[in-house]
C-alpha positions in Angstrom: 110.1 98.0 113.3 113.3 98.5 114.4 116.3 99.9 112.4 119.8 100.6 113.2 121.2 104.4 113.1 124.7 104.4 113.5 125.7 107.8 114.9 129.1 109.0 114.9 129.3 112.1 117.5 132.4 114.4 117.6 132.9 117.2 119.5 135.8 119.2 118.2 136.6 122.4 121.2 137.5 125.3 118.6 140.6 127.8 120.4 141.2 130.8 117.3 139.2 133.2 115.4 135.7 132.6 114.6 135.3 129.0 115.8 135.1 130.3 119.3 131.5 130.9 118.4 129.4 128.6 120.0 128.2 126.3 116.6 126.6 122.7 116.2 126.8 121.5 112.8 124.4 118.2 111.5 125.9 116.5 109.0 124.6 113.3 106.9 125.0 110.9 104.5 123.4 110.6 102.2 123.0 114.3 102.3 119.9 117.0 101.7 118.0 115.6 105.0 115.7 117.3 106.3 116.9 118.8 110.0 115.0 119.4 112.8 115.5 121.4 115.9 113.1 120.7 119.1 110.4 119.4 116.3 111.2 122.6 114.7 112.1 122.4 110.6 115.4 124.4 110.7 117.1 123.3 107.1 119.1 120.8 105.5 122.1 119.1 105.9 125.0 120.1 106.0 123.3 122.4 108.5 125.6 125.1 111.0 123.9 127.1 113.2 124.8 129.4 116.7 124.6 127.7 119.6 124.0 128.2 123.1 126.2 126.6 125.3 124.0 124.3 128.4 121.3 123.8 126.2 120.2 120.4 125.1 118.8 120.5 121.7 116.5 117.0 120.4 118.0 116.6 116.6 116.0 114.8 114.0 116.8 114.1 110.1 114.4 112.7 107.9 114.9 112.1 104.3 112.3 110.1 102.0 113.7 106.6 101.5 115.5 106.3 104.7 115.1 106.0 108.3 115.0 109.0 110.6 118.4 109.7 112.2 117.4 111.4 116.2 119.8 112.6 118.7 119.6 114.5 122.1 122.6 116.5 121.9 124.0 118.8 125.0 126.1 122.0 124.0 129.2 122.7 126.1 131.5 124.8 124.1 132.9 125.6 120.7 131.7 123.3 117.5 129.6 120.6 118.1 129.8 118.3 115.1 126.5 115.5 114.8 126.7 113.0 111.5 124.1 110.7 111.1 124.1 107.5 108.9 121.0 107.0 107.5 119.9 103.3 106.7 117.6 102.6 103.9 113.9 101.7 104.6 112.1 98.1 105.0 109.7 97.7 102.2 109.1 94.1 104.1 105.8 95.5 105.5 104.5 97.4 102.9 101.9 96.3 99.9 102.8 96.9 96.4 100.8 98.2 94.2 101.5 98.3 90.2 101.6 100.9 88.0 98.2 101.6 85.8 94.6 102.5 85.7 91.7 101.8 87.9 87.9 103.6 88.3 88.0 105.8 90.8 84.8 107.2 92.6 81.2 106.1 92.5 78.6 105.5 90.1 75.0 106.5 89.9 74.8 102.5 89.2 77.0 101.7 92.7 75.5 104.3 94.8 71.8 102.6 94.0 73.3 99.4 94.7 74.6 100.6 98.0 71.0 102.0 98.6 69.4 98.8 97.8 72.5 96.6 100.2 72.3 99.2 103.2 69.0 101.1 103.0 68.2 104.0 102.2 67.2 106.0 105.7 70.4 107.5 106.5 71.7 107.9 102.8 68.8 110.0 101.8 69.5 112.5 104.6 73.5 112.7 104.0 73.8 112.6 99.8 77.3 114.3 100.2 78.4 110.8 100.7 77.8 109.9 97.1 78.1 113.6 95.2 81.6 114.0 96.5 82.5 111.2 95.3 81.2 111.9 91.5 81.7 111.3 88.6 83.6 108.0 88.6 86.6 108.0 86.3 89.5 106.3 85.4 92.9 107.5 86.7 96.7 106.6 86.4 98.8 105.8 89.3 102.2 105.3 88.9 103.2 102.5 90.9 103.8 102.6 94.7 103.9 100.8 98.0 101.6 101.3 101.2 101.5 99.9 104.8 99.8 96.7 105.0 98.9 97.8 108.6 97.1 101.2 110.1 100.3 102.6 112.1 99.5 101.2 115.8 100.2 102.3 118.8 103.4 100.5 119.5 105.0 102.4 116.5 103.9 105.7 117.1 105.0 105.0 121.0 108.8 104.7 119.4 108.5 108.2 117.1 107.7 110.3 120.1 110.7 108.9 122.4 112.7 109.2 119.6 111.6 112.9 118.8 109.9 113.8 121.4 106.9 114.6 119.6 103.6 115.5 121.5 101.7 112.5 122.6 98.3 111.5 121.7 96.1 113.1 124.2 94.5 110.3 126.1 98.0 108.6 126.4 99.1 108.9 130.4 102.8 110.1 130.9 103.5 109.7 127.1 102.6 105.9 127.1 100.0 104.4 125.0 97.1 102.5 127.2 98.7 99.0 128.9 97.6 96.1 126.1 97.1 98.1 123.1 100.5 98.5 121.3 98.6 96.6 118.0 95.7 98.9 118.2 95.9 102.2 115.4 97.1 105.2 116.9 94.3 107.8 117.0 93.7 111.1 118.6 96.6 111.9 115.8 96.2 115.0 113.8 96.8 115.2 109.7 100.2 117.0 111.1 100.9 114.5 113.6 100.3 112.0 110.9 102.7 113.9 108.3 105.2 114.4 110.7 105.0 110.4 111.1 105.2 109.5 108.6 108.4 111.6 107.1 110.5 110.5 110.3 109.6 106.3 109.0 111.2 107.6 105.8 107.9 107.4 104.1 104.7 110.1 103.5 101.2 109.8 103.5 99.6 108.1 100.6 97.3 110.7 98.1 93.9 109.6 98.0 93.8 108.5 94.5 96.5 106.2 95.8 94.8 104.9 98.8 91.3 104.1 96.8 93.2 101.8 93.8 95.1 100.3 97.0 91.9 99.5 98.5 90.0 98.8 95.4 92.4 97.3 93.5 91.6 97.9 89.1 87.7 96.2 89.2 86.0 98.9 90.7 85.0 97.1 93.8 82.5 98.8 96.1 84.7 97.6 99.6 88.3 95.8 99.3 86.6 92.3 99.0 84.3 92.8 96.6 80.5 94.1 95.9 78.4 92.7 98.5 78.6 94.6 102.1 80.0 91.4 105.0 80.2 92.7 107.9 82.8 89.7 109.2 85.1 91.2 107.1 85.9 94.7 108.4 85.2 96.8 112.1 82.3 98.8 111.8 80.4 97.4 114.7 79.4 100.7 116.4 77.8 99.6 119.5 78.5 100.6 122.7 81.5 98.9 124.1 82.7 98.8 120.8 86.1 100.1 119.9 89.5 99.5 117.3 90.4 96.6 117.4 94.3 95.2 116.7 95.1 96.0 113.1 95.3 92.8 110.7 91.7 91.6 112.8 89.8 90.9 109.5 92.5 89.0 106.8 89.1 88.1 105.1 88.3 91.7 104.0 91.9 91.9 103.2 92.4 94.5 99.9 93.5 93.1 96.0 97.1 94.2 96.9 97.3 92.9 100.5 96.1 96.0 102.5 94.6 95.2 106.2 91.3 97.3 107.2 91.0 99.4 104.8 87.5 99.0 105.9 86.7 100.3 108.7 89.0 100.4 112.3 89.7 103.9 112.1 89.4 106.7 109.2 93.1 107.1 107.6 94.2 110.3 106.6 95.5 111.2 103.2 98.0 113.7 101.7 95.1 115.1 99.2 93.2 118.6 99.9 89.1 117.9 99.9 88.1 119.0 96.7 86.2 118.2 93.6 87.1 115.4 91.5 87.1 117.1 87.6 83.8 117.8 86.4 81.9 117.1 89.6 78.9 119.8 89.2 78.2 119.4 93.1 79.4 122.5 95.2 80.2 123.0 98.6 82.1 125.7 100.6 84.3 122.9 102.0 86.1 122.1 98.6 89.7 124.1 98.3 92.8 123.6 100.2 90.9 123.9 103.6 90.6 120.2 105.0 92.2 116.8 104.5 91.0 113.5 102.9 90.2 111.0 105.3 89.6 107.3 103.8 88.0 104.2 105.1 85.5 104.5 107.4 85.9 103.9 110.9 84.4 101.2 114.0 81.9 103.7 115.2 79.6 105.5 113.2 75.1 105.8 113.5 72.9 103.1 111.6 74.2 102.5 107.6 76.6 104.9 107.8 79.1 102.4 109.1 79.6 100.4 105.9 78.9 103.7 103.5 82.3 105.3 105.2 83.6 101.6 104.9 83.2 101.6 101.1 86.4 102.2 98.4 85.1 105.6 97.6 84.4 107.1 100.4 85.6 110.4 101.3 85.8 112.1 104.9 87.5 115.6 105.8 89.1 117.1 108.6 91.1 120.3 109.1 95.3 119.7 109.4 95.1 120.0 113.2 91.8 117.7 113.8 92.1 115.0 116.2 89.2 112.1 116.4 89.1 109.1 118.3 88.4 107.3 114.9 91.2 108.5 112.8 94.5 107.1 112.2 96.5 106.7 109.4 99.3 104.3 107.3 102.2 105.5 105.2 103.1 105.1 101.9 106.2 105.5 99.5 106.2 105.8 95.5 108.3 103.4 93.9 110.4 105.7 92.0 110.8 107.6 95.3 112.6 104.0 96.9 116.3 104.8 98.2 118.6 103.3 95.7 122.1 103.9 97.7 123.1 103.8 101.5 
């Protein structure tokens, strides 16, 4: 992905009154971005602020529909005076999904026919992979676009030299490993994800969102269909094993033209682990302490590679977890699309 940011950079050297205080103003159009000071959420724009003059400060915008405007700007003296034109977002690589209903969750009728597909060994011994998941119900999306593609390495590789974000912490000198700019970024935190995702001009998907994505409106148990094939998605979990490039496995492609949304790496959501309405199961982890993960992942023990790998399956994580099996994708509503440059 690569977009154009025009940036028109003035430095106006102020000589009476108050302007000799040191200043730097961000400026953009359209206006109301979000600004950001050395990763630091600071305000809006228009945005003023004191200055210190010799100090280089890394400037980001980011407003929903548009690409992230980023600047590394140097103070010297008297106003300095950033303006960023945003350009709209590419929807080119994105899935649309329609407005409407679809089931969402799992069955006492699908979790025995997930027993009787996969076994029961595992299952019997880690039954919060179906009660979290109950009751199944039907829910209204409005309509919305997703990533086709987990974000990959090569992406995330241009947000942090743009932003200068912290790098994933098996990447050497802030570059991801030699050969795998297609692989999913992981080692990526739900805030690193966020934080993503809102410089791309986009946000992380809810839950509810990513499962009709993956599902599609027929209730299917992974993005294909019923019946578990495991040449259609990466849940191979041997040893020398691994992520492979995203878009491996078009056969287990999802209804709205998804890639891996089984398996590869766990994706996280925007949604706050809880219980879906009129779930009887309890656990102290419901409440606004951990994030949804969705998917499944490569690596996991016996069954439990294709029971993460199904529709309805729900991981959790805290906002600042970091997993060698978790990535993520974006996702925009369609009523959320910038209309104007």
């Amino acid at each position: 992905m690569r977009f154009l940011i025009t940036f028109l950079f003035v430095i106006v050297l102020a000589t009476t009154g108050c302007e000799k205080i040191p200043t730097i103003e961000i400026i953009s159009a359209p206006v109301g971005a979000t600004v950001f000071i050395d990763g630091v959420e600071v305000g809006t724009t228009p945005y003023k602020r004191e200055a210190t003059p010799g100090t280089t400060y890394q400037v980001t915008v980011s407003l929903l529909g548009y690409r992230a405007g980023t600047a590394k700007l140097t103070h010297e003296e008297g106003k300095l005076l950033q303006s960023f034109q945003l350009e709209k977002i590419s929807l080119s690589d994105m899935a649309s999904v329609s407005v409407g209903k679809f089931v969402m969750g799992t069955s006492d009728e699908e979790e025995q026919l997930v027993i009787r597909q996969l076994g029961g060994g595992e299952i019997v011994e880690h039954p919060q992979w179906f009660l979290s998941e109950k009751p199944q119900r039907e829910v209204h999306v409005d309509a919305f676009y997703i990533d086709k593609f987990e974000v990959t390495n090569a992406e995330y590789q241009e947000f942090i030299d743009a932003t200068g974000h912290v790098a994933p912490r098996h990447w050497e000198n802030r570059k991801h490993p030699e050969g795998e700019g297609a692989f999913p970024v992981v080692y990526v935190s739900w805030k690193d994800a966020n934080a993503y995702c809102r410089w791309a001009g986009k946000r992380l998907p809810t839950e509810i969102e990513w499962e009709k994505a993956a599902r599609g409106t027929d209730a299917r148990i992974w993005p294909w269909g019923n019946v578990f094939d495991i040449t259609r998605c990466n849940v191979e979990s041997w040893e020398g094993s691994g992520p492979k490039p995203v878009g491996s496995y078009p056969q287990g492609v999802s209804p709205y033209g998804a890639y891996d949304m089984a398996g590869n790496v766990w994706e996280w959501t925007d949604s706050w682990y809880d219980a879906y309405p009129g779930n009887t199961f309890t656990t102290t982890e419901f409440g606004q302490k951990f994030r949804v993960l969705r998917g499944g992942s490569w690596y996991h023990y016996d069954s439990l590679g294709p029971i993460g790998a199904r529709t309805p399956s729900r991981d959790r994580g805290t906002e600042d977890h970091i997993s060698y099996v978790a990535g993520f994708r974006c996702a925009i509503g369609q009523n959320e699309v910038a209309v104007v440059q």
